[in-house]
C-alpha positions in Angstrom: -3.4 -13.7 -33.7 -1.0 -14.2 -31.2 -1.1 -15.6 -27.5 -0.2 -13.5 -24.3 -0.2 -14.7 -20.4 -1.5 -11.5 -18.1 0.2 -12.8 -15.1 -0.9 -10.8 -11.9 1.0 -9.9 -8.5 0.9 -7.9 -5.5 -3.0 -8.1 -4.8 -3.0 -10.6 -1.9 -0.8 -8.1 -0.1 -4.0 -5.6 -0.8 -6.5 -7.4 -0.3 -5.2 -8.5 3.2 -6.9 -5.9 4.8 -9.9 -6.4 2.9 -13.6 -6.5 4.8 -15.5 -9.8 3.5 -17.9 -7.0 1.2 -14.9 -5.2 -0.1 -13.4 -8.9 -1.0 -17.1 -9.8 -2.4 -16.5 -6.4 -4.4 -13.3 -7.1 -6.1 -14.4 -10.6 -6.3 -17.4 -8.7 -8.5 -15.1 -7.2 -10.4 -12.7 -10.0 -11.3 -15.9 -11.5 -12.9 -17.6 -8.7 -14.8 -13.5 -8.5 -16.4 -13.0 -12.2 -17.0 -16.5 -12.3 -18.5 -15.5 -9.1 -20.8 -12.8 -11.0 -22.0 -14.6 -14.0 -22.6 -17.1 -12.6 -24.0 -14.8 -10.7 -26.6 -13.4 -14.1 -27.6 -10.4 -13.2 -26.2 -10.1 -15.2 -23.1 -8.4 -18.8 -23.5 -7.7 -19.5 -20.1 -6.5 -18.9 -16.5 -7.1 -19.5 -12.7 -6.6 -17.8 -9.3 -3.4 -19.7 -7.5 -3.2 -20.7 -4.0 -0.4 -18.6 -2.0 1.1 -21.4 -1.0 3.2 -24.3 -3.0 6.5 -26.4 -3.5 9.7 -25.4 -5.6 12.0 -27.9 -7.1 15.7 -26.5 -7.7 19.1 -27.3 -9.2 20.6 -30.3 -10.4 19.8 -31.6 -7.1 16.0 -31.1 -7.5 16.0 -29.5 -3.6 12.0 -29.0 -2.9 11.6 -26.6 -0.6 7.8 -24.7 0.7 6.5 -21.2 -1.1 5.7 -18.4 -0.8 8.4 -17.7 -3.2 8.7 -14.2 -2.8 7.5 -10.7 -0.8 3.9 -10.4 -0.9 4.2 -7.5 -4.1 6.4 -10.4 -6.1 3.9 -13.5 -5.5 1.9 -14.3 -8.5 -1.9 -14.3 -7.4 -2.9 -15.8 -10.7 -3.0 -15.7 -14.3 -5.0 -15.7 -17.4 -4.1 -16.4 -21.3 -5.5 -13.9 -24.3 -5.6 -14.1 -27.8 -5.0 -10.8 -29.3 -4.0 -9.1 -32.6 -0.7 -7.8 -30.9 1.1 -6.3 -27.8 -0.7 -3.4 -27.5 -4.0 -5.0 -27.3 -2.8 -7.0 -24.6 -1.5 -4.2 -22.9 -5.4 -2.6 -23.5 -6.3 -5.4 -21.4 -4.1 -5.4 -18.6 -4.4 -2.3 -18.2 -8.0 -3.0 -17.2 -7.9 -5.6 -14.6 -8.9 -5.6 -11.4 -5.6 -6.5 -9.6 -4.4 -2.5 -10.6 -6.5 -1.2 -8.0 -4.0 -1.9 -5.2 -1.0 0.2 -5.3 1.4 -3.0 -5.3 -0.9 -4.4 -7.8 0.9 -5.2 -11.7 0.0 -7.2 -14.5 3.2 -8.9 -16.3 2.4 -9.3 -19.8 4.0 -12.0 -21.6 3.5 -13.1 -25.0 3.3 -16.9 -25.1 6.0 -18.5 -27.7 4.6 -21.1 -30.3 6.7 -24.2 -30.1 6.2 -26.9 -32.6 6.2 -30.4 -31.0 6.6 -33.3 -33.0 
């Protein structure tokens, strides 16, 4: 089995314009997924992220405020999968929620194993 990180962008710009039932809706839909992957065994972890936060940089360790990036580059969130392989994580982003705003995308990353000690 190997480990992937489904790391999703572009929704907040999407969801913006949002009314609070169409937010509950998606908000429906984010669980029925994560519980399908939980449920599958596959599901090993993840959160939502606040749009806001701190970046260190350089050699001088500069902190400056987020967001980072345009609204279709911030990361909303992510979640980590155990799966047989790429393709069966790409089965799985290819199902989440975050894909139904046109600006929506789902990086898919698989997660190296580092041996520490």
């Amino acid at each position: 089995m190997k480990e992937f990180m489904l790391i999703f962008r572009g929704a907040d710009e999407g969801a913006a314009h949002f009314s609070p039932e169409q937010m509950q809706a998606q908000l429906a839909k984010w669980g029925e997924w994560m519980g399908m992957l939980a449920s599958q065994g596959k599901l090993t972890g993840g959160q939502p992220l606040l749009p806001i936060g701190k970046v260190v940089s350089g050699t001088a360790k500069k902190v400056t405020d987020g967001p980072f990036a345009e609204g279709k580059e911030l990361v909303g969130g992510y979640v980590t999968i155990r799966v047989e392989n790429e393709a069966e994580a790409l089965q799985y982003a290819s199902s989440c929620p975050t894909l139904v705003f046109e600006e929506g995308s789902v990086e898919v990353r698989e997660i190296m194993q580092v041996q520490i000690g």
